[in-house]
N, C-alpha and C positions, 0 to 999 in steps of 0.2 A: 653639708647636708641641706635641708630643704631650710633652716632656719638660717642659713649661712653661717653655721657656726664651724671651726676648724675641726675636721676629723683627724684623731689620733693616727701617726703612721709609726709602720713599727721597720727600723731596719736594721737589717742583722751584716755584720762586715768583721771579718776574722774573729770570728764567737763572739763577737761585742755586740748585746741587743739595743739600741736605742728607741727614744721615743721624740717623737717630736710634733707638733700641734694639737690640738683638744688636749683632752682630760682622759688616759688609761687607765694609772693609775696614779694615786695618790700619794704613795711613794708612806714607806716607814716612821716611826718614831726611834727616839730612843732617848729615854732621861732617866736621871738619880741623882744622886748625893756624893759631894764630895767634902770626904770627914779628913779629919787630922786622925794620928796616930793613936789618937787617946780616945776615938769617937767623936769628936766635938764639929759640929757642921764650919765645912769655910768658905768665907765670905768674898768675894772679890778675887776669885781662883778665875783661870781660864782655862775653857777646855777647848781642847783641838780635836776634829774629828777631819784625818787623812784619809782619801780613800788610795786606790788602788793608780790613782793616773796621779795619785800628786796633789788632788784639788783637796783644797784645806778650808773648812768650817766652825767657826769657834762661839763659844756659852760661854759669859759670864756667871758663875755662880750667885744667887742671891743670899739673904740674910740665913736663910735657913742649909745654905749648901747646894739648893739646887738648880740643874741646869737641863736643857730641852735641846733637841736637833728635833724638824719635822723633814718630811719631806725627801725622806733617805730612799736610795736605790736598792728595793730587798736584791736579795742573793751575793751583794759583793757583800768584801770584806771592807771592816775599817780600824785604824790602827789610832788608838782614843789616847791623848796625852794629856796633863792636867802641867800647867805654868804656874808657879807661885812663887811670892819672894821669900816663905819663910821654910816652905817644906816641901820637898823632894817625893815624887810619884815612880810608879814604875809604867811604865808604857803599856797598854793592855791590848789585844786584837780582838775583834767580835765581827763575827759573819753576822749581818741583818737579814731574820727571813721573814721577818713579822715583828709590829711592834714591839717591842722591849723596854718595860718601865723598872726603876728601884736597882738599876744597874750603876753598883755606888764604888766609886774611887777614894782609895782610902792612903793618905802619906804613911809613908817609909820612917820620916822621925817628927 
């Protein structure tokens, strides 16, 4: 543009839209809580946010349980898993279409 700043290009290759230079969009959120089985928030969990090609993204949980992704591609899917040494999660899937907060992970035992 006249500022010489990079214009946004958008291109599309077997239904795959991408984005590439400037700023389109800002892409999604998505955070909450990850509790133990009895409610209790945990501390020092990691979360993995897979998406659909395999690129993997990870939150450590803080004091209170929680953890943030920014920056997320709306419309895929992502397949959210939580890593711990004492307690066991179940795999969750969530389409991002728009930010998404209080979306909370909760152990098995």
């Amino acid at each position: 543009n006249a500022a010489n700043d990079p214009l946004p290009t958008l291109y599309w290759t077997d239904g795959l839209v991408s984005f590439t230079g400037g700023t389109l969009l800002d892409g999604a959120s998505l955070s909450g809580r990850v509790l133990t089985a009895s409610g209790q928030a945990l501390r020092n969990a990691t979360v993995v946010l897979t998406d659909a090609a395999g690129g993997r993204r990870t939150a450590v949980t803080g004091s209170f349980g929680t953890y943030e992704f920014t920056g997320l591609e709306t419309g895929r899917w992502y397949l959210v898993t939580v890593q711990s040494k004492r307690f066991r999660f179940a795999s969750r899937v969530i389409e991002v279409d728009d930010n998404i907060a209080g979306f909370t992970l909760i152990g098995l035992e």
